[in-house]
N, C-alpha and C positions, 0 to 999 in steps of 0.2 A: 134563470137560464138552465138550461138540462144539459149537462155536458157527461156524454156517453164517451167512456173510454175501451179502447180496444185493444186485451191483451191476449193476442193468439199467440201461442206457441208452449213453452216450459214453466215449470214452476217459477223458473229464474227471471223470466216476462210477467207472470200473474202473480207476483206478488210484491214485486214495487209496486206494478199498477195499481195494487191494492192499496197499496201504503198512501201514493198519490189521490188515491181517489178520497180515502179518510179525511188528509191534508184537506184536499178541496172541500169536503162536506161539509169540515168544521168549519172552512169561511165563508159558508153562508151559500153554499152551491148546491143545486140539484144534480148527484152525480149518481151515474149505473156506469157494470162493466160489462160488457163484452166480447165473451169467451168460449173455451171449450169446456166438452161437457165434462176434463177432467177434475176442474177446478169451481164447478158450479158450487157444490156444497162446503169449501175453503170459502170462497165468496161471500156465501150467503151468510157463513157464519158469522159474519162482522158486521150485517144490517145494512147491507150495501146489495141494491136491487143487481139482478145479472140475467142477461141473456145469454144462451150457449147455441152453439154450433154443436152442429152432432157428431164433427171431427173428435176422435180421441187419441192426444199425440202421444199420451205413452203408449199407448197400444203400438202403436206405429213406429214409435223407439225403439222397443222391444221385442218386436218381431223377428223370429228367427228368418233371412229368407235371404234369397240370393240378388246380387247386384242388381241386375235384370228386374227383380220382383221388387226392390225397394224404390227403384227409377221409377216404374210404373204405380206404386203404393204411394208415391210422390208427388206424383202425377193427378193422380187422381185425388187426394185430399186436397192439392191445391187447387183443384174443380171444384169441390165439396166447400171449402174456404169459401172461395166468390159467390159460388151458390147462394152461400147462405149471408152473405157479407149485408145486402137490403136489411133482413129484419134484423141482424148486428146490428144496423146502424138506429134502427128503428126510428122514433120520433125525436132524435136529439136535435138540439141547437148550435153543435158543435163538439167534434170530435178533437181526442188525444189519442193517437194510435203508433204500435206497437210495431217495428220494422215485418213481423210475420204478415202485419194485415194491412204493409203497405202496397201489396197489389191491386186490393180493391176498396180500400177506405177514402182514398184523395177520390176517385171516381165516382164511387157512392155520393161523397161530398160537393163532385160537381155540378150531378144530377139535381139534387137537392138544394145547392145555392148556401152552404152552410159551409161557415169556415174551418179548417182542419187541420190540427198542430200533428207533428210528428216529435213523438218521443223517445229517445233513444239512451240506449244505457253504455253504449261503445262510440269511440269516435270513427266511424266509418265511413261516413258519410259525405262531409264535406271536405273536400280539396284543400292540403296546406304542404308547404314545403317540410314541415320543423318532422313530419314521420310518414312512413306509407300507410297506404291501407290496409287495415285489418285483414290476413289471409294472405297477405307478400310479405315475401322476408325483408328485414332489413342491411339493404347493400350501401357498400360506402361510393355512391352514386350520386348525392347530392339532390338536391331541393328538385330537382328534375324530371328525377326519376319518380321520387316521393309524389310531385302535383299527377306525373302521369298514370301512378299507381292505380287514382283512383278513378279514371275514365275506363283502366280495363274493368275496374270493379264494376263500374257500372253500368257495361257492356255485357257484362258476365251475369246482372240481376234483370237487365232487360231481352234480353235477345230469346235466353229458350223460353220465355213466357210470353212476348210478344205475341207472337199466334194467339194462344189460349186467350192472354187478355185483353184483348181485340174483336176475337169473336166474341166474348162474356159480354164486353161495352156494348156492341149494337143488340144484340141478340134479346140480353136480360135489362140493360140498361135505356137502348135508345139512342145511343151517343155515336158521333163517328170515332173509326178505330184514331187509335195514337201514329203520327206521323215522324215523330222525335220520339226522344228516347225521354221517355216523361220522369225519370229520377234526375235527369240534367237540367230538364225545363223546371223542376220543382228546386232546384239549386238556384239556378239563375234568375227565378220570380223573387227571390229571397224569401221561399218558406220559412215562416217562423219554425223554430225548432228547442226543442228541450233536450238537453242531454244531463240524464239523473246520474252523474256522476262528482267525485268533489273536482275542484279547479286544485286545491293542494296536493292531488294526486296526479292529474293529468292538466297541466295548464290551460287556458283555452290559447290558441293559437293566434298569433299576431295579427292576420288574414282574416281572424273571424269575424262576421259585421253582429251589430246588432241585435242583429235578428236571430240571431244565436246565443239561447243563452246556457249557463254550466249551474247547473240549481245545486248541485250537492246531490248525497246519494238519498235514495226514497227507500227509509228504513220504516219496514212494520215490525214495531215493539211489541212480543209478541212475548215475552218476558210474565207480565203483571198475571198473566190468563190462564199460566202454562202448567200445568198438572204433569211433572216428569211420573213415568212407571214406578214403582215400586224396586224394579231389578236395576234399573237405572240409577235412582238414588242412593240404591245401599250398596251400588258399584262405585260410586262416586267417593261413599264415606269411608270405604274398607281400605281405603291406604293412597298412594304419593297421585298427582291429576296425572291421569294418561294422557297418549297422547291419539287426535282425533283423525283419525283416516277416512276418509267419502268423495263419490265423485259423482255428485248428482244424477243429475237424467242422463249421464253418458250410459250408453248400455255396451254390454262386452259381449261378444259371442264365447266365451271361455271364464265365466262366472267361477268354477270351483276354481280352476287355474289361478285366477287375479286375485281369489280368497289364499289360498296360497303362498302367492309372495308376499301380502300384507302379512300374513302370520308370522310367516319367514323372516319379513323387515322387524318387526316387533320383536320375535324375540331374540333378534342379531342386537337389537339395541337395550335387552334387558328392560324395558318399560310396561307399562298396563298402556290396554287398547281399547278406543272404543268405534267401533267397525260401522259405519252406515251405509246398511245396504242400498239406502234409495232406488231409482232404475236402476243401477248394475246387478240389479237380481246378485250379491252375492250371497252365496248361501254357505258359509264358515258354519254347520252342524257340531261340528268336533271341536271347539275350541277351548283352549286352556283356560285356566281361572283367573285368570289376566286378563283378557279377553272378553270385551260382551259384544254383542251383534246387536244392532236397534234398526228401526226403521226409517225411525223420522226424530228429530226432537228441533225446537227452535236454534239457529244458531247467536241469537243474541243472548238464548239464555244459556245453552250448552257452550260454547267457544272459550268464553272468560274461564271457566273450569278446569280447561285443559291445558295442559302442559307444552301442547304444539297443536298446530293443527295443518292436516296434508288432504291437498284436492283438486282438484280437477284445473281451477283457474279459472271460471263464468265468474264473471260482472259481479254479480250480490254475494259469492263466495268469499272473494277474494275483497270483498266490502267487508265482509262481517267482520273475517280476520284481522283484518285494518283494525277496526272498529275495538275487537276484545282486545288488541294490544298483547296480542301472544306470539312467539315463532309463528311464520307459515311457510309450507316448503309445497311450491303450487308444481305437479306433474299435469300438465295439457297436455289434450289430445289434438282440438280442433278447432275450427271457430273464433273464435276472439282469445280463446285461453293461449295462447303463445305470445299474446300482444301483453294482458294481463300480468304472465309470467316475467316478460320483458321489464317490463314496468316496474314489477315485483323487485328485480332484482337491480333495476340500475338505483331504486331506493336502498338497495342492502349496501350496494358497494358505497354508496354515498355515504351513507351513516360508519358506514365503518373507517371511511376515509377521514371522516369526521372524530372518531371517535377515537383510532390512530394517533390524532394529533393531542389530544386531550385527556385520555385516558385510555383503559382497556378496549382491544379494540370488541364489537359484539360478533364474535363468531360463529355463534348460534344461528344468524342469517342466513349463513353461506354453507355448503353442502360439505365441504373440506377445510373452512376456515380459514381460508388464502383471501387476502384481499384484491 
């Protein structure tokens, strides 16, 4: 069986899906992915066949331009997406796909008569009283507000693309437009569903059936391969582990600015830094000898290293962190990172409540050391 996986969107989507796709290789599966062209050559480099879309999302991250221009920048690669979603899908037996490419993978999947998991790395998805949906705050409103949370969600993913993917369906596909709002109808069919997170972090919820499952989180060991730089390593050996500041694909329209406070935070707290530009284009030119600026490095193998680590709040960041067993002090923007963040922290007060009772408490967790 050929099972083609589909991860559009961020590094933070391409490369669990990597991880899973590995996973599945080794037990005996025919598996490719299904991506953009930023992550072709990531891909390819682990022996894992890949088809790309000509979308390229950091480009489109990163882009300096105005509301207006990024609406319509939006617009139009989620054209480009469906366009190109057919040879995405190409000859598979069966997709795994990526919430970016769930406007036109279940569809593709129709046309074609092939079954199609949906994998997801947040719980956003499915309807439960015990928390709202990803992108609502949480009010002391009760299970109520929490199940209705996620109708507006889902109103809010179907309505401004309705149009678009309606005409795509008859036009490129063949098929009649959607009459429902097809993220509900894919709820209430009981799509199977993956969610690559642990269940010790986020429990699965009372309400979930079956056909929901909670796999744990989809780590690529990336550790055994990893060739750190040279300035990197002999930054690491020349004294106490710093501590690790990045905030992934978020892109800043004020890069020196946000280089700035980082410096600023660093060295209000007297410690070594290690700066990761990733998309936020930060560009720290000037930095003290405390200080390094990198671009990339693995976080399974860089995190353990460091003495803390500060970031954004995505899904596999805030996994890693988990993972190295070090401080993490998560600053979100948007997205799931506030849910993340939440989460983060109702584990800190717990431990500490914990820790209160039985010994010193871990104050290191909490920003002020107040339990």
């Amino acid at each position: 069986m050929h099972i083609r996986l589909l991860a559009l969107g961020t590094r933070g989507d391409a490369q669990p899906y990597l991880a899973l796709a590995l996973g599945l290789k080794a037990a005996g599966f025919n598996v490719s992915i299904g991506t953009t062209s930023d992550f072709e050559d990531f891909i390819a480099s682990y022996d894992i066949p890949v088809q790309t879309s000509s979308v390229n999302v950091r480009e489109f991250m990163t882009q300096a331009a105005t509301k207006k221009e990024k609406i319509a920048a939006r617009k139009a690669i989620v054209q480009q997406m469906l366009d190109d979603m057919p040879a995405l899908v190409g000859d598979a037996d069966a997709l795994i796909y990526s919430p970016a490419s769930a406007m036109g993978a279940p569809h593709v999947a129709e046309k074609r008569g092939i079954p199609s998991i949906l994998g997801l790395l947040q719980p956003y998805l499915h309807p439960t009283g015990e928390f709202p949906v990803i992108g609502l705050p949480v009010l002391p409103f009760g299970t109520g507000y929490n199940r209705f949370s996620y109708s507006v969600f889902h109103s809010l993913l179907w309505q401004p693309m309705k149009k678009t993917v309606n005409a795509w369906r008859e036009e490129s596909l063949g098929l009649p437009p959607m009459t429902t709002n097809p993220v509900r109808q894919l709820i209430e069919n009981g799509m199977f569903t993956l969610y690559g997170f642990s269940p010790s972090v986020v429990p699965k919820p009372t309400n979930w059936g079956e056909n929901i499952c909670i796999t744990g989180y989809w780590f690529l060991n990336q550790e055994a391969d990893y060739q750190p730089p040279t300035d990197l390593l002999e930054f690491l050996l020349a004294g106490e582990p710093p501590v690790y500041i990045g905030f992934g694909s978020m892109s800043s329209k004020q890069p020196e600015e946000t280089a700035k406070i980082v410096l600023d935070a660093i060295e209000q707290a007297g410690v070594r830094g290690v700066i990761a530009s990733g998309w936020q284009g930060l560009s720290a030119s000037d930095v003290p000898d405390n200080v390094l600026v990198i671009d990339h490095a693995p976080h399974d193998w860089l995190f353990p290293k460091m003495a803390a680590v500060v970031h954004h709040g995505g899904a596999g960041t805030t996994a890693a962190g988990l993972r190295a067993g070090v401080p993490s002090v998560i600053v979100p923007t948007r997205g799931d990172q506030p849910f993340w963040g939440n989460v983060f922290m109702n584990w800190a007060l717990a431990l500490n409540r914990f820790r209160a009772k039985n010994s010193t408490p871990m104050t290191w967790l909490l920003p002020s050391g107040r339990l």
